[in-house]
N, CA, C and O atoms as CSV, one atom per row, in Angstrom:
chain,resi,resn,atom,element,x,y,z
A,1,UNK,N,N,1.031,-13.172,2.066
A,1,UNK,CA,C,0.173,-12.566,3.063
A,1,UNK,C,C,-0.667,-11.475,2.406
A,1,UNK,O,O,-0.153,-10.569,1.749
A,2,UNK,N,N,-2.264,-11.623,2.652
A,2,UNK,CA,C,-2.736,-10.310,2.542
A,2,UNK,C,C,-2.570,-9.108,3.083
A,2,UNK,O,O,-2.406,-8.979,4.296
A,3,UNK,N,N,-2.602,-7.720,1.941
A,3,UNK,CA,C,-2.341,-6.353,2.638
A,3,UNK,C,C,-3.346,-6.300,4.087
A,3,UNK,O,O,-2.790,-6.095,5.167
A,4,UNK,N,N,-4.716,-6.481,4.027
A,4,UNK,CA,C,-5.253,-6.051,5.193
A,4,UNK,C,C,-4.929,-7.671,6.130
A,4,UNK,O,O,-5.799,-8.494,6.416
A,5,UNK,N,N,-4.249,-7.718,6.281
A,5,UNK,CA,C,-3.607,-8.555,7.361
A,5,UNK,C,C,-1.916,-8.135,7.974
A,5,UNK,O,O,-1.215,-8.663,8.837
A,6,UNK,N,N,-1.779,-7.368,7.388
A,6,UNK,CA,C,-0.521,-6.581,7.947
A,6,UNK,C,C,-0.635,-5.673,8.975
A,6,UNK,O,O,-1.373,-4.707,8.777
A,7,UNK,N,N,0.160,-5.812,10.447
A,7,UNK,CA,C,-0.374,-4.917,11.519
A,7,UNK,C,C,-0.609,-3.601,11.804
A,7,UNK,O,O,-1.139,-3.037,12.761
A,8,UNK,N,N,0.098,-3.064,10.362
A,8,UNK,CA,C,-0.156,-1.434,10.041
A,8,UNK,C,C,-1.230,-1.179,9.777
A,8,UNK,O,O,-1.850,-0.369,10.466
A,9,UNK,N,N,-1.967,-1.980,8.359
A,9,UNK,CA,C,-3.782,-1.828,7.990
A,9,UNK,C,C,-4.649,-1.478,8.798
A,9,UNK,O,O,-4.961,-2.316,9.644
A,10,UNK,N,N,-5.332,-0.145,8.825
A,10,UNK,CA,C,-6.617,-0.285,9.129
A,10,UNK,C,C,-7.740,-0.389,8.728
A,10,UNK,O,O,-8.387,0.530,8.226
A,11,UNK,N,N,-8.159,-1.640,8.914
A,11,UNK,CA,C,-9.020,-2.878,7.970
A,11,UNK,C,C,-10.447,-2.031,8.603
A,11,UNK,O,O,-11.533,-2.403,8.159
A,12,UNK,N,N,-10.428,-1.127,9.429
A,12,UNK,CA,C,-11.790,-0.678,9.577
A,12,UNK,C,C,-12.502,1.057,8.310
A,12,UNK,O,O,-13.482,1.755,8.047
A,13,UNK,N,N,-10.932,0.799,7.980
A,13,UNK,CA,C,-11.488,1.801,7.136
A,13,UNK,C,C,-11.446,1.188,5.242
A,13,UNK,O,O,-10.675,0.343,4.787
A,14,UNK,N,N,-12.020,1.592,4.840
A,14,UNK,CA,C,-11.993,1.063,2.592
A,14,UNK,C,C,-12.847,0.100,2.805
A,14,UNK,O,O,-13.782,0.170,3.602
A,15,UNK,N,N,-12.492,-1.133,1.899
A,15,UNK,CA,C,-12.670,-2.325,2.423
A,15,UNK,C,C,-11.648,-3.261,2.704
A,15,UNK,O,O,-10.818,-3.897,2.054
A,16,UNK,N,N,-11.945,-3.149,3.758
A,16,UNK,CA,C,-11.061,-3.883,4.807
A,16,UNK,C,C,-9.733,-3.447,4.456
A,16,UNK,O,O,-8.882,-4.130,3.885
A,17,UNK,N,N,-9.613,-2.099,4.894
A,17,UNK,CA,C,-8.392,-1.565,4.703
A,17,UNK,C,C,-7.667,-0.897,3.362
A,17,UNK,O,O,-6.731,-0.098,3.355
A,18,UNK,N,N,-8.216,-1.333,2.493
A,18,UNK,CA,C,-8.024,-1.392,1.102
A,18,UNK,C,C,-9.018,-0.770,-0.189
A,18,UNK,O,O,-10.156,-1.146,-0.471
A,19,UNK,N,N,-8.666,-0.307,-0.483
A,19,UNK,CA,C,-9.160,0.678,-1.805
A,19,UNK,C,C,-8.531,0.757,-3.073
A,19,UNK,O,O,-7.611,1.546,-3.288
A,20,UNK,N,N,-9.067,-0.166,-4.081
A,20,UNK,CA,C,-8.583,-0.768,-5.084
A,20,UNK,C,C,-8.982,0.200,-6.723
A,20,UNK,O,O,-9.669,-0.423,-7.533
A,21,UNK,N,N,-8.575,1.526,-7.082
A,21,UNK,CA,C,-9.341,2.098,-8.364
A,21,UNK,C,C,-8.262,1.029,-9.746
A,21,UNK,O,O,-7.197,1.324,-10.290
A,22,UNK,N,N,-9.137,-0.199,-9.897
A,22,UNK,CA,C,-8.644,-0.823,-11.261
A,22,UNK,C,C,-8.181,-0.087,-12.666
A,22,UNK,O,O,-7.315,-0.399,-13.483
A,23,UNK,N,N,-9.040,0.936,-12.617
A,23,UNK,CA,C,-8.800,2.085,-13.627
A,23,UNK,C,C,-7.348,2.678,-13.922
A,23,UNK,O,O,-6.511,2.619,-14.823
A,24,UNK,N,N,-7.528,3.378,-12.478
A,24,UNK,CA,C,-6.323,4.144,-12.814
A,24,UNK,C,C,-4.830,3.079,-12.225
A,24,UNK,O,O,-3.735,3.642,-12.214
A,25,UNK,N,N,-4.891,1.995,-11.895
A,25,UNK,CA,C,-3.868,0.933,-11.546
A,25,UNK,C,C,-3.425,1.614,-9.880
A,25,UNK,O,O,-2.373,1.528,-9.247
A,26,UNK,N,N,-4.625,2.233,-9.586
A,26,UNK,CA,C,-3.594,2.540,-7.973
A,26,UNK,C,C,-4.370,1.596,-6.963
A,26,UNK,O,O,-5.500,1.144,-7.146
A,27,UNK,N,N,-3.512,1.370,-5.802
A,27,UNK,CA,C,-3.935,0.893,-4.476
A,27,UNK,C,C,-3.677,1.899,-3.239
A,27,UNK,O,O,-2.613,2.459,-2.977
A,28,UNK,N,N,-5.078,2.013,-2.437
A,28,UNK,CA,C,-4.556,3.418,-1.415
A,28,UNK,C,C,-4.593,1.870,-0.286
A,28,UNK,O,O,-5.441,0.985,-0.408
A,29,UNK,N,N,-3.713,1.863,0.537
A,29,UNK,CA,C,-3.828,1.339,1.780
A,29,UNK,C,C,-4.219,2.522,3.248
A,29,UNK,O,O,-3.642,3.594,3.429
A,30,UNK,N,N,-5.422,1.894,4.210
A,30,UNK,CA,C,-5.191,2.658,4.960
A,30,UNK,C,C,-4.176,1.964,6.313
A,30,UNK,O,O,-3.944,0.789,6.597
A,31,UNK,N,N,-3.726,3.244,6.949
A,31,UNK,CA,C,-2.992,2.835,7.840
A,31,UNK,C,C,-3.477,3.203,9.378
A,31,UNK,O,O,-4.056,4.269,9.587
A,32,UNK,N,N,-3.245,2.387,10.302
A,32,UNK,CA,C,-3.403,2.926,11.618
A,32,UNK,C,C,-2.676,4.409,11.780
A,32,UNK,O,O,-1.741,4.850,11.113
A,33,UNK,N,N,-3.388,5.040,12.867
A,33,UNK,CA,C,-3.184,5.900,13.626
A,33,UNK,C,C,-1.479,5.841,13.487
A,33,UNK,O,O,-1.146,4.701,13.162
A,34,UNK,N,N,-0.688,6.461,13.593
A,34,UNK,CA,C,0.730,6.904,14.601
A,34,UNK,C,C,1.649,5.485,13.898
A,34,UNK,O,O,2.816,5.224,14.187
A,35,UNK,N,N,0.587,4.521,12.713
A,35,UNK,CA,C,1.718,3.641,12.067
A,35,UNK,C,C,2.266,3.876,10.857
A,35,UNK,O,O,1.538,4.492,10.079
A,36,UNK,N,N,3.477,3.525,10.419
A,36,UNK,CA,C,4.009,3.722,8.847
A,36,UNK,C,C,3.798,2.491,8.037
A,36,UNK,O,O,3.907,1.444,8.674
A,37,UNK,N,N,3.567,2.408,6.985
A,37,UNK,CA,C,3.331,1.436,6.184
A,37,UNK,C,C,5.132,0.430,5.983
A,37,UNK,O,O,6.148,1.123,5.919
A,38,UNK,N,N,5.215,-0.592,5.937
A,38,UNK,CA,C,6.445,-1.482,5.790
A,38,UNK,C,C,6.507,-1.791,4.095
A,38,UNK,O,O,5.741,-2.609,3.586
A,39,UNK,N,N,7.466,-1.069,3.341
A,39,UNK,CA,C,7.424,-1.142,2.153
A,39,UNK,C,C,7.685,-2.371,1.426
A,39,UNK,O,O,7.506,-2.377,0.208
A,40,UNK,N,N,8.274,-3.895,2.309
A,40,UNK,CA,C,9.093,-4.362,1.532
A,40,UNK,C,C,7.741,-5.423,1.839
A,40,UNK,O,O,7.730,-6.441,1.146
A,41,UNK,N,N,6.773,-5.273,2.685
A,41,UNK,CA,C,5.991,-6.094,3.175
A,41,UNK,C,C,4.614,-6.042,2.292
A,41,UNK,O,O,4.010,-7.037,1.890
A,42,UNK,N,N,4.181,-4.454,2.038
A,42,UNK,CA,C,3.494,-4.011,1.126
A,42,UNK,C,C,3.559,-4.778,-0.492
A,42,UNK,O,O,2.644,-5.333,-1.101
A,43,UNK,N,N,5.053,-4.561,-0.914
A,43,UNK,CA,C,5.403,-5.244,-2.016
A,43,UNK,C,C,5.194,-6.163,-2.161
A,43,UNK,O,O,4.515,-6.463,-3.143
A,44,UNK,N,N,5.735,-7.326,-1.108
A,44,UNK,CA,C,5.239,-8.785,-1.264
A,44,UNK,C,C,4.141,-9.233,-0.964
A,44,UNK,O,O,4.029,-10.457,-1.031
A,45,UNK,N,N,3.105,-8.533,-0.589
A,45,UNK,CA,C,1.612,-8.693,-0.707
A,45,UNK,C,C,0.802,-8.327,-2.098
A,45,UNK,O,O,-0.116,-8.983,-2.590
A,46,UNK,N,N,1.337,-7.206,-2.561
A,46,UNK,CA,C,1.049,-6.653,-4.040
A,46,UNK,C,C,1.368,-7.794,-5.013
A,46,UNK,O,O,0.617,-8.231,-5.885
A,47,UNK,N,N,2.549,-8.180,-4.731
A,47,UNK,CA,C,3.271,-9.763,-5.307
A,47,UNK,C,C,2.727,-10.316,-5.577
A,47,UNK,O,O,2.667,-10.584,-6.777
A,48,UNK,N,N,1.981,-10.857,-4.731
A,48,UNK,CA,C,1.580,-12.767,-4.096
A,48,UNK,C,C,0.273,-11.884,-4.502
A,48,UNK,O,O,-0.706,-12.628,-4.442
A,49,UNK,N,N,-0.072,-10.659,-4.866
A,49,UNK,CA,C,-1.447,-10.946,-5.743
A,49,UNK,C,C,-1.539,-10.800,-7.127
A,49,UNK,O,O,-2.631,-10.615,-7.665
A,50,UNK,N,N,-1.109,-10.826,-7.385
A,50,UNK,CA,C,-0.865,-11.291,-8.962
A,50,UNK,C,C,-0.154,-9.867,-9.707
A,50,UNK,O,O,0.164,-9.809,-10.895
A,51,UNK,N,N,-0.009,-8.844,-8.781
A,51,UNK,CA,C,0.204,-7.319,-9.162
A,51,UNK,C,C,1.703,-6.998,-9.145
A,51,UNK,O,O,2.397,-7.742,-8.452
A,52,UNK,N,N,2.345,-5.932,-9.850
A,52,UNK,CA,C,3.705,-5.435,-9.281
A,52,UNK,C,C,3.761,-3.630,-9.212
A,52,UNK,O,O,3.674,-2.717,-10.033
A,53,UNK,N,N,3.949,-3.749,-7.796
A,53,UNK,CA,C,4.055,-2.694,-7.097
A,53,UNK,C,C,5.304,-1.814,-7.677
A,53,UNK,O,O,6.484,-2.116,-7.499
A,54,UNK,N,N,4.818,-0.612,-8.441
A,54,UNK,CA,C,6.037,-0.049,-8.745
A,54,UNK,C,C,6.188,1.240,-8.035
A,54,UNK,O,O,7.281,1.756,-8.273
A,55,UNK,N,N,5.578,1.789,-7.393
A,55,UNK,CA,C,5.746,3.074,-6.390
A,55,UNK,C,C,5.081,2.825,-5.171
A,55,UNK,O,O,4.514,1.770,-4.889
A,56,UNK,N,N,5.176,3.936,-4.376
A,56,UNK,CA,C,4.381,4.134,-3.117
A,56,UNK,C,C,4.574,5.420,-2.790
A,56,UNK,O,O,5.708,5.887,-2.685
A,57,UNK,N,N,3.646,6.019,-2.626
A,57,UNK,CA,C,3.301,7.578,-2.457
A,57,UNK,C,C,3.024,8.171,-0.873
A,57,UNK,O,O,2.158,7.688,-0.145
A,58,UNK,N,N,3.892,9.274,-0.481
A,58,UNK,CA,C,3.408,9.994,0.875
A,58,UNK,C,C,2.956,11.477,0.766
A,58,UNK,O,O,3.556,12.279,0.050
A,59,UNK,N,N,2.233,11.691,1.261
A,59,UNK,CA,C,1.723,13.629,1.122
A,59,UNK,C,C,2.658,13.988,2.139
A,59,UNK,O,O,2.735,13.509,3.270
A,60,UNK,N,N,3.317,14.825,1.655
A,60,UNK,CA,C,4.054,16.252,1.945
A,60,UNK,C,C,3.994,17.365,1.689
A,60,UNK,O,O,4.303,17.867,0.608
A,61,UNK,N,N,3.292,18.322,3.343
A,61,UNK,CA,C,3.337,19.441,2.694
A,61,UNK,C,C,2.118,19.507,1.637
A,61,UNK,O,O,2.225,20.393,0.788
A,62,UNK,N,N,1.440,19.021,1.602
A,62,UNK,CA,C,0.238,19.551,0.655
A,62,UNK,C,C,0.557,18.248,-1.108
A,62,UNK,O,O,-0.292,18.061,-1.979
A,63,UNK,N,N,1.986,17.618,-1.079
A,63,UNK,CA,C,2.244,16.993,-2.462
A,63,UNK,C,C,2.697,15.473,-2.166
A,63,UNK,O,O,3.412,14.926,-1.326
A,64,UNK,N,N,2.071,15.142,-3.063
A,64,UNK,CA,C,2.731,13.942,-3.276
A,64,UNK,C,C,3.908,13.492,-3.755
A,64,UNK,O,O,4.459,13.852,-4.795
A,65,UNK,N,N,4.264,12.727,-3.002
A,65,UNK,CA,C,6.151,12.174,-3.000
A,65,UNK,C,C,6.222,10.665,-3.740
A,65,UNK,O,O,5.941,9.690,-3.044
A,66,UNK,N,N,6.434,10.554,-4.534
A,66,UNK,CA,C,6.677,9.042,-5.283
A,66,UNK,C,C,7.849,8.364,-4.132
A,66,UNK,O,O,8.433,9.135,-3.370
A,67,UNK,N,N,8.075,7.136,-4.098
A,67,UNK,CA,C,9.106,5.980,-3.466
A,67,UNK,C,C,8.616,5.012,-4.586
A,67,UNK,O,O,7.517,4.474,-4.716
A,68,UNK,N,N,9.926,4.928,-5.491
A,68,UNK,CA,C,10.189,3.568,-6.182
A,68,UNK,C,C,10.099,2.155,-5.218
A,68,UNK,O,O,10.885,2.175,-4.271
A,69,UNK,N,N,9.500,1.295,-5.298
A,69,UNK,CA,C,9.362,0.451,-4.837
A,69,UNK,C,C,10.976,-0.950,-5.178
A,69,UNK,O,O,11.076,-1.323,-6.347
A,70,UNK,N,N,11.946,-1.499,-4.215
A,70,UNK,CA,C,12.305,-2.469,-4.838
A,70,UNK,C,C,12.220,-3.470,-5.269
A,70,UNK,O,O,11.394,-4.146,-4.655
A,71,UNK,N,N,12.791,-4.089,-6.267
A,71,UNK,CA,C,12.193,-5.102,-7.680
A,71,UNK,C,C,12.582,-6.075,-6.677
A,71,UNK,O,O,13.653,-5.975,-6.078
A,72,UNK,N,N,11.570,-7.218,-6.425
A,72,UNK,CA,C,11.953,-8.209,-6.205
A,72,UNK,C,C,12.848,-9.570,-6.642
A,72,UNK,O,O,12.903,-9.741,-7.860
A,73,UNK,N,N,13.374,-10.305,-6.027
A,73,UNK,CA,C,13.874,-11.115,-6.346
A,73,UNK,C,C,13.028,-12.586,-7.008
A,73,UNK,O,O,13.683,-13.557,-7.387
């Protein structure tokens, strides 16, 4: 499944939800309003694109929080 096809994405914001800097190897997803991103769902979209998702980041407080992502099977 594509990321901006997941019911959290909001595909009206990046493109189509998604903001890709190849450079620095990050992906920002945006998310709806009042939704949390589904990590294990995220992953297997990162997957099934040819990529492997090794973190996922939340602001706290002004910082960013790393989440190891789990290794798939």
């Amino acid at each position: 499944m594509k990321l901006r096809k997941l019911d959290f994405v909001d595909v009206k914001r990046f493109k189509k939800g998604v903001d890709m800097d190849v450079k620095a190897q990050l992906l920002t997803v945006a998310l709806k309003k009042g939704q949390k991103a589904n990590p294990i769902q995220v992953n297997q979209a990162v997957h099934k694109a040819g990529y492997v998702a090794v973190e996922s980041y939340t602001l706290k407080e002004g910082k960013l929080e790393p989440h190891p992502f789990p290794k798939l099977k």
